[in-house]
PAZAPA-4460 file (N, C-alpha, C; in steps of 0.05 Angstrom, whole numbers, plus 32768, in hexadecimal, padded with zeros to 4 digits):
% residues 133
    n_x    n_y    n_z   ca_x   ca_y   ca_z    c_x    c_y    c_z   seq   type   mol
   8749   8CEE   910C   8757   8D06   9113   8744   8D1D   9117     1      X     A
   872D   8D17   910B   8714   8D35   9110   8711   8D36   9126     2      X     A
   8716   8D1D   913A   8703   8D1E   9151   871D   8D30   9167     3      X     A
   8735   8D26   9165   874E   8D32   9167   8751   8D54   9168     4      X     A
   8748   8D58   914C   8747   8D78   913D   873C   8D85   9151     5      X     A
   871D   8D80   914B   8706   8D8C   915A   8710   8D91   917D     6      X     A
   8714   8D7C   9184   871E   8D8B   919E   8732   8D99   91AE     7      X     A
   874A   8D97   9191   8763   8DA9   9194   8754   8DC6   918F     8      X     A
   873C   8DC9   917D   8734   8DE1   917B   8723   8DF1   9186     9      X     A
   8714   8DDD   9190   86FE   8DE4   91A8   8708   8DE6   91C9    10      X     A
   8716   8DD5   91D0   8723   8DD8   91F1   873B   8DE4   91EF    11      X     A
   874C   8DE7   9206   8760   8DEE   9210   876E   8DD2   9213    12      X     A
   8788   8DD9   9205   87A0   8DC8   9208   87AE   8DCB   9222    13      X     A
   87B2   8DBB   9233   87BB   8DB5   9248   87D2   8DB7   9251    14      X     A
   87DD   8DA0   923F   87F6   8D93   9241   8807   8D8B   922E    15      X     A
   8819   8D80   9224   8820   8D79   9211   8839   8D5E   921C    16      X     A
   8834   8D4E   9218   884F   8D39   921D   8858   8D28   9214    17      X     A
   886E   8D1C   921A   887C   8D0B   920F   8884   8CF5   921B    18      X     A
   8883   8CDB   921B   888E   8CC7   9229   88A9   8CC0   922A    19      X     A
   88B0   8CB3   9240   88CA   8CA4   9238   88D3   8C98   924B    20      X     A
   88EE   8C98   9251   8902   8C84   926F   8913   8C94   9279    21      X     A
   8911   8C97   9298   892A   8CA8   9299   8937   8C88   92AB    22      X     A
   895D   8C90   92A5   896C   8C74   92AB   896F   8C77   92C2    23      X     A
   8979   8C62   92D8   8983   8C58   92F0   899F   8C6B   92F4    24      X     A
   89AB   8C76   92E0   89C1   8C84   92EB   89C0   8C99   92FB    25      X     A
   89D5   8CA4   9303   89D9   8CBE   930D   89E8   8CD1   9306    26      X     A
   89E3   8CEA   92F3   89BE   8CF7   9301   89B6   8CE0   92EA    27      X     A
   899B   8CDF   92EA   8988   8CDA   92E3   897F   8CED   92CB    28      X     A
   897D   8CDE   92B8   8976   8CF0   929A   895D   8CE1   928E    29      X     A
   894B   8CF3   928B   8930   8CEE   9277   893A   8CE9   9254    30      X     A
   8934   8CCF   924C   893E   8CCA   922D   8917   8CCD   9223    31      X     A
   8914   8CDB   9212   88FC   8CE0   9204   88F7   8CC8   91F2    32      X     A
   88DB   8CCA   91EA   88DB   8CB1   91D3   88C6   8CBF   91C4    33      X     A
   88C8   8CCA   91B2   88B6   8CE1   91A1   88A7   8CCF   918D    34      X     A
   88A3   8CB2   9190   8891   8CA5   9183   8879   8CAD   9183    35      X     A
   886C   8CBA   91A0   884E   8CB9   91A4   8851   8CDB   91B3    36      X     A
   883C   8CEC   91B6   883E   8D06   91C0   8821   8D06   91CA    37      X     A
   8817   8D09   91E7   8807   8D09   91F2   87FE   8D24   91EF    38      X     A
   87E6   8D34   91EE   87D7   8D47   91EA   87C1   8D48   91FD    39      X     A
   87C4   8D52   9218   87AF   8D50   922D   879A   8D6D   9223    40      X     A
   8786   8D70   921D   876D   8D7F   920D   875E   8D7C   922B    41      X     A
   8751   8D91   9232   8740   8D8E   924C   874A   8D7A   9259    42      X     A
   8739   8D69   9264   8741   8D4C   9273   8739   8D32   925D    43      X     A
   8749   8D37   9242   8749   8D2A   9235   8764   8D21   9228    44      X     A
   8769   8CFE   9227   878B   8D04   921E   877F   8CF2   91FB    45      X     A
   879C   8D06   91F3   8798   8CF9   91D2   87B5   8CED   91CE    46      X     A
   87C0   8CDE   91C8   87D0   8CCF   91BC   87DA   8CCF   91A5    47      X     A
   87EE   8CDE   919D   87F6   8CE3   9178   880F   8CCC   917A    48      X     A
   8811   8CBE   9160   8824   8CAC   915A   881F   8CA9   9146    49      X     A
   8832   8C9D   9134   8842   8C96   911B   8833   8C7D   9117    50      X     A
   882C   8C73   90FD   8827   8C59   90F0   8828   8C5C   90D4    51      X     A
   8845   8C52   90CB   8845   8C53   90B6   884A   8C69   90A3    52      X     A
   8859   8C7A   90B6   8853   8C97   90A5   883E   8CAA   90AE    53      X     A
   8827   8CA4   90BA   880A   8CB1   90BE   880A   8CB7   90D7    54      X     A
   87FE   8CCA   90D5   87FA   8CD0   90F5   87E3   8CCC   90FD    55      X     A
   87DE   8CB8   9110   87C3   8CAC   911E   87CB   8CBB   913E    56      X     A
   87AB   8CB7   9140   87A6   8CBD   9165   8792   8CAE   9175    57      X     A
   8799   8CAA   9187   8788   8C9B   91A0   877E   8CAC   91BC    58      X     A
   8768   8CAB   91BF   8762   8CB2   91D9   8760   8CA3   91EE    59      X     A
   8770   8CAB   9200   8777   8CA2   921C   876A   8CA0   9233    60      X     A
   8769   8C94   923E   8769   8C9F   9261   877A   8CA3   926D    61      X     A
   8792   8C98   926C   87AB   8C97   9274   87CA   8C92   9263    62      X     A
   87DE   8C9E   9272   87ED   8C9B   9261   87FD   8C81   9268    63      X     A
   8800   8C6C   9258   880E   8C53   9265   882C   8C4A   925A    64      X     A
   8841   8C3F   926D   8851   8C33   925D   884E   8C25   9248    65      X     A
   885E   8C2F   9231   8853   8C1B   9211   8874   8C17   920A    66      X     A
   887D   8C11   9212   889B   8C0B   9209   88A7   8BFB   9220    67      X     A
   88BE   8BE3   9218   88CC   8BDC   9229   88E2   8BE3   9237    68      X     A
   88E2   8BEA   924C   88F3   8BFD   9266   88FE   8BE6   926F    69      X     A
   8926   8BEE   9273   8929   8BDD   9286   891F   8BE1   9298    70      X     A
   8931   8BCA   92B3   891E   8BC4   92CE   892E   8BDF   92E5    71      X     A
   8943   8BE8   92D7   894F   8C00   92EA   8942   8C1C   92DE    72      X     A
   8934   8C15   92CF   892E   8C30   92C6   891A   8C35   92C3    73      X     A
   8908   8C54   92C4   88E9   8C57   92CD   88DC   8C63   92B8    74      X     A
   88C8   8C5F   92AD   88BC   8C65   9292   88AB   8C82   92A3    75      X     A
   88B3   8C9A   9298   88A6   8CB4   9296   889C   8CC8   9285    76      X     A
   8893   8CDE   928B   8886   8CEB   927A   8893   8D10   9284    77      X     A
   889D   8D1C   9268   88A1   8D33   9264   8895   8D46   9260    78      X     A
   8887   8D5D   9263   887B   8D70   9257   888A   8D76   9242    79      X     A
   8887   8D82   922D   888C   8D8E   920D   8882   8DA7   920E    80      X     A
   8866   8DB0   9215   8852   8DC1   9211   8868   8DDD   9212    81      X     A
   887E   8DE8   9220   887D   8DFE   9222   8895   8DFC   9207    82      X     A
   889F   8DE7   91FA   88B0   8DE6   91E4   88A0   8DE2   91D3    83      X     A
   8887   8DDB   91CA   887E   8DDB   91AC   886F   8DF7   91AF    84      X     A
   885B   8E04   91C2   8858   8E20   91C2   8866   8E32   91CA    85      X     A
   887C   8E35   91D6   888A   8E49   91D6   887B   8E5B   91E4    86      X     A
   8871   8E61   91FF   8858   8E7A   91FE   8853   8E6E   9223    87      X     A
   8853   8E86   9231   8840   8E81   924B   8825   8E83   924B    88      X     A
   8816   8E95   922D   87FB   8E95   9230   87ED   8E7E   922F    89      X     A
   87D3   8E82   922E   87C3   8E66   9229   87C5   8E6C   9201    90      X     A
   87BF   8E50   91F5   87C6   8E46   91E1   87AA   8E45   91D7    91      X     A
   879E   8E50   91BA   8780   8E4A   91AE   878C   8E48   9192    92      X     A
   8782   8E26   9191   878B   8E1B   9178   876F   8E2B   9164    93      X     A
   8778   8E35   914F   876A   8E42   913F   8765   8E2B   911F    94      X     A
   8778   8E16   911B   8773   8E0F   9100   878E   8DFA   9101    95      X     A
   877F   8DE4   90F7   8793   8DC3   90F0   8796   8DC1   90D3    96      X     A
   87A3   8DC2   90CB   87A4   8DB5   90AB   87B1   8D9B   90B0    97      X     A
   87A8   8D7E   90AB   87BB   8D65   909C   87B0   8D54   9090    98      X     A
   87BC   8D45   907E   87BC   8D31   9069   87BC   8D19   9078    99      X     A
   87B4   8D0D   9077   87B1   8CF2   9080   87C3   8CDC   907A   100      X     A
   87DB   8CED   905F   87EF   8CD5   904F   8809   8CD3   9051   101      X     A
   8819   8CBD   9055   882E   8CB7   905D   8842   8CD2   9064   102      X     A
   884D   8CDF   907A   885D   8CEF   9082   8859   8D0A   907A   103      X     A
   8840   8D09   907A   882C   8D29   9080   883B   8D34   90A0   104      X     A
   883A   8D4F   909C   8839   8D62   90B9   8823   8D67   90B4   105      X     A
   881C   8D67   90D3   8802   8D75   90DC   8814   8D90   90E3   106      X     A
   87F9   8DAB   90DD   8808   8DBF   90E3   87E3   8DCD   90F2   107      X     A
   87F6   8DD6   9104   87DF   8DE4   9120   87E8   8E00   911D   108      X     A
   87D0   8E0F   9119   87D2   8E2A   9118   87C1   8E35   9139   109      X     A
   87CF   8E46   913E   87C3   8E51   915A   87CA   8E67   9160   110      X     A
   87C6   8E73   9171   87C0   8E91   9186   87CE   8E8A   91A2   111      X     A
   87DE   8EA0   91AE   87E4   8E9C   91C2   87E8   8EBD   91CC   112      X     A
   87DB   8EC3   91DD   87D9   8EE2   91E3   87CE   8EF9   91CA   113      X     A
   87C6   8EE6   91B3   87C7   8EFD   919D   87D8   8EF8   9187   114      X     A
   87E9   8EE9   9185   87FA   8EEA   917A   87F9   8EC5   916F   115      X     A
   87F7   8EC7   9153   87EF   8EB5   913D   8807   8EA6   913F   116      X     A
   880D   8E8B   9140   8822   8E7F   9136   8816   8E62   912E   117      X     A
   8833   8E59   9123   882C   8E35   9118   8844   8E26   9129   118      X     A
   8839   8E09   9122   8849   8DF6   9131   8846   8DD9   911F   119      X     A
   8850   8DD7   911C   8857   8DBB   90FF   885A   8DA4   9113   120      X     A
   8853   8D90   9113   8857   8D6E   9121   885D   8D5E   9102   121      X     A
   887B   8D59   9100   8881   8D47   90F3   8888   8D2A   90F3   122      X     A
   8879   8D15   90E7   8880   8CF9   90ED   889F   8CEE   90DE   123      X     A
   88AA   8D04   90D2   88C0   8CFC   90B7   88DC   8CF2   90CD   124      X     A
   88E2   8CF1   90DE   88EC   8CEA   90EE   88F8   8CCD   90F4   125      X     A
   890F   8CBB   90F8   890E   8CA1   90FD   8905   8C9C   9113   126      X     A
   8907   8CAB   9130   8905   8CB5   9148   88E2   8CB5   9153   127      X     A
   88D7   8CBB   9138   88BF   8CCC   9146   88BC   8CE6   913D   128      X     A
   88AD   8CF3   9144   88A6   8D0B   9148   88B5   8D22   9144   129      X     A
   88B7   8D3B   9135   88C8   8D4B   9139   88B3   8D60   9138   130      X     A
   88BE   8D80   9146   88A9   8D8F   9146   88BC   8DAA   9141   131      X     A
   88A6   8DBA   9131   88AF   8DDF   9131   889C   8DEB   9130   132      X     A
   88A5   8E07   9131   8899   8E1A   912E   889C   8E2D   9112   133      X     A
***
């Protein structure tokens, strides 16, 4: 997770997203799957997901289907970014605090125009992921 830290605190956060399916119906609705939360950092992607309670991460090149999609329906990707910061400025993560032990939040402290806020990523979830401010 240092290697994770260090460059949430050193680069510019990008992006922020979420995978999932949107169905064959009409209209057409995006269903989220908040198991895993992509974090694009410069042109770098990180991968947050659940094991066990813990929150592990992977670095990417890409983001790939990891779940089974039916055959009418198209596995996509959401932005999050303007719902976990809340903010049109650019975003400077200032400080991570987490525990490494079963159903820890990571909590991200940052700057956005000047103005100090937090943002909690919780794994306590059956779902996945839940997030505040």
């Amino acid at each position: 997770m240092k290697q994770l830290f260090n460059r949430l605190i050193q680069g510019t956060i990008i992006d922020v997203v979420v995978s999932g399916y949107i169905d064959a119906e009409t209209p057409a609705v995006f269903h989220p799957m908040y198991e895993r939360i992509y974090f694009t950092v410069n042109d770098d992607i990180f991968e947050l997901y659940i094991d066990d309670g813990v929150i592990r991460h992977n670095q990417l090149k890409n983001i790939n289907e990891w779940f089974d999609v039916d055959e009418d329906d198209r596995f996509s990707l959401m932005s999050i970014y303007s719902q976990l910061f809340k903010t049109e400025q650019e975003v400077k993560v200032t400080q991570i605090d987490y525990k490494a032990i079963p159903f820890s939040t990571i909590e991200i402290n940052y700057e956005d125009g000047g103005n100090e806020r937090q943002l909690f990523l919780d794994p306590n979830n059956f779902f996945g992921f839940t997030y505040y401010n």
